[in-house]
C-alpha positions in Angstrom: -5.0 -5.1 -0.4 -5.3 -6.3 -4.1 -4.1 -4.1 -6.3 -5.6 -2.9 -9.4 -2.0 -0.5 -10.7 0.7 -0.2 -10.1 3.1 2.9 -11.5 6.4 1.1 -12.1 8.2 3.7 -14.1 7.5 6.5 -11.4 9.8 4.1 -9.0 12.3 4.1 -12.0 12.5 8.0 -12.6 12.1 8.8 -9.3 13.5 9.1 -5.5 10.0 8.2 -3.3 11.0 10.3 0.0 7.7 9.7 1.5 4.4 7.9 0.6 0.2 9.0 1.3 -2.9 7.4 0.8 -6.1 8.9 -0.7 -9.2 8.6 -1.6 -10.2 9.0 -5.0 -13.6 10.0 -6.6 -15.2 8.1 -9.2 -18.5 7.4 -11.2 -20.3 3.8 -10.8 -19.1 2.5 -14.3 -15.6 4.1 -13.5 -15.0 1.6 -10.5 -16.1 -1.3 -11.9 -13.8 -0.6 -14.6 -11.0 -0.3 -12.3 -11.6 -3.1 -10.4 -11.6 -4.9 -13.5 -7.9 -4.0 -14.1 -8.6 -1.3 -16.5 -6.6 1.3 -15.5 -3.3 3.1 -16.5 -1.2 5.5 -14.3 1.3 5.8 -16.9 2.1 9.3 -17.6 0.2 10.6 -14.8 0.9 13.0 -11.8 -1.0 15.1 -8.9 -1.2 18.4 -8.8 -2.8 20.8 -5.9 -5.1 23.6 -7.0 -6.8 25.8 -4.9 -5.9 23.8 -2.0 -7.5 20.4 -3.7 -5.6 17.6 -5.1 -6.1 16.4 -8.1 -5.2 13.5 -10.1 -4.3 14.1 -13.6 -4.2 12.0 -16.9 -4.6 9.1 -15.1 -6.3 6.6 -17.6 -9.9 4.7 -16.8 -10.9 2.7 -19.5 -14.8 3.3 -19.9 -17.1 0.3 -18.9 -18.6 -2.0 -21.5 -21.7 -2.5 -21.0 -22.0 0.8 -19.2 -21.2 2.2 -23.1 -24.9 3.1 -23.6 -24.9 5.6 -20.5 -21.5 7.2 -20.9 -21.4 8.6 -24.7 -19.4 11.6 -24.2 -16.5 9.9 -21.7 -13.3 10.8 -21.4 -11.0 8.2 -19.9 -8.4 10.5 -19.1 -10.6 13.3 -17.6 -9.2 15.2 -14.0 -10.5 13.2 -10.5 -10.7 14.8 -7.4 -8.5 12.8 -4.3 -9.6 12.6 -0.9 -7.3 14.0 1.7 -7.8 15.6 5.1 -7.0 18.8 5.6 -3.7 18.7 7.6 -2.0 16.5 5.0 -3.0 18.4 2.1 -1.3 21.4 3.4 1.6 19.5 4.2 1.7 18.3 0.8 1.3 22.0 0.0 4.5 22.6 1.9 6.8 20.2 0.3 5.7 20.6 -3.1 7.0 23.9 -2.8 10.1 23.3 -2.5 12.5 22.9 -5.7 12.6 19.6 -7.5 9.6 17.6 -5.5 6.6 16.0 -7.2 3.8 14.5 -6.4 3.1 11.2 -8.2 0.3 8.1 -8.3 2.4 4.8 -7.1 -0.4 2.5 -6.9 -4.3 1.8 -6.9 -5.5 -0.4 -4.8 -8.9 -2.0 -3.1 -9.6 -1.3 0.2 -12.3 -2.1 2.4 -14.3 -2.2 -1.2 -13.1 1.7 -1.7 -10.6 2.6 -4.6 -7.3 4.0 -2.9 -4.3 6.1 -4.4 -1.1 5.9 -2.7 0.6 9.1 -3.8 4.1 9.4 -3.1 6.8 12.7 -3.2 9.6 12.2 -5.6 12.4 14.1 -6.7 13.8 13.2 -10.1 16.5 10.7 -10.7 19.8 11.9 -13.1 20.5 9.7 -15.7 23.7 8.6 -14.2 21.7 7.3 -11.3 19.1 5.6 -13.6 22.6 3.6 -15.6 23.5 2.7 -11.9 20.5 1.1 -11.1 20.3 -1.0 -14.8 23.9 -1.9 -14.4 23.4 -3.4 -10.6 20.6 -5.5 -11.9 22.4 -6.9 -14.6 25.2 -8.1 -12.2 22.3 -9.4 -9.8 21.2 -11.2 -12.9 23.9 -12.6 -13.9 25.5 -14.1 -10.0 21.5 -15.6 -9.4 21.9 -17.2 -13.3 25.3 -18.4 -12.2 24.2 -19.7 -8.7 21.4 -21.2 -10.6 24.0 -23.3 -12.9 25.8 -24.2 -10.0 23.4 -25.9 -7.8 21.4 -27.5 -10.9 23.9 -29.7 -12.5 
């Protein structure tokens, strides 16, 4: 599965407790762009409404030299996501409860469709966030020192 994005800052901020994969809807131009690497999931999220989930401010840059067809796009516009029925109301069920989210992880390629792999977080403190920085600095710093030592 080649991926096309990857959200890197949701695995930062957030406690992934479980992971889904969706469909997601898109015009002609709006997967060749993403395909093409020109996609963004920064700032985005997934929200359920009316018992449809939808991914929000996700970015799509629009496609060159589709520029002629699409004069009034917005990049940043709401998609629809494919799910069946049983896991959107399970998604419905967990959201529910205090603290969860629903967030984009990754896009990816799959059998020549565009997928989503959404996953359910629950927000990190900052205490846990120094923690993690901290741990990678002394991982760092013993594979720089292991690195000296068997490269004289």
């Amino acid at each position: 599965m080649p991926s096309l994005a990857k959200n890197k800052r949701a695995f930062f901020d957030y406690e992934i407790l479980d992971k889904w994969e969706a469909g997601l809807v898109l015009t002609g131009p709006e997967v060749k762009s993403a395909k093409a690497g020109q996609i963004n999931l920064k700032g985005s999220f997934v929200s359920i409404v009316n018992e449809k989930p939808l991914l929000i401010n996700c970015h799509i840059a629009s496609y060159k030299p589709a520029r002629v067809i699409q004069k009034e796009y917005d990049p940043t516009h709401t998609r629809k996501l494919l799910l069946n029925k049983k896991e959107i109301k399970s998604l419905i069920g967990k959201v529910g409860q205090k603290g969860l989210t629903l967030l984009p992880l990754a896009v990816y390629t799959k059998k020549g469709l565009v997928k989503v792999e959404i996953g359910l977080g629950r927000g990190k403190r900052k205490k846990d966030k120094r923690e993690i920085l901290k741990k990678r600095a002394v991982d760092r710093e013993i594979r720089r020192a292991l690195r000296g030592k068997t490269n004289p």
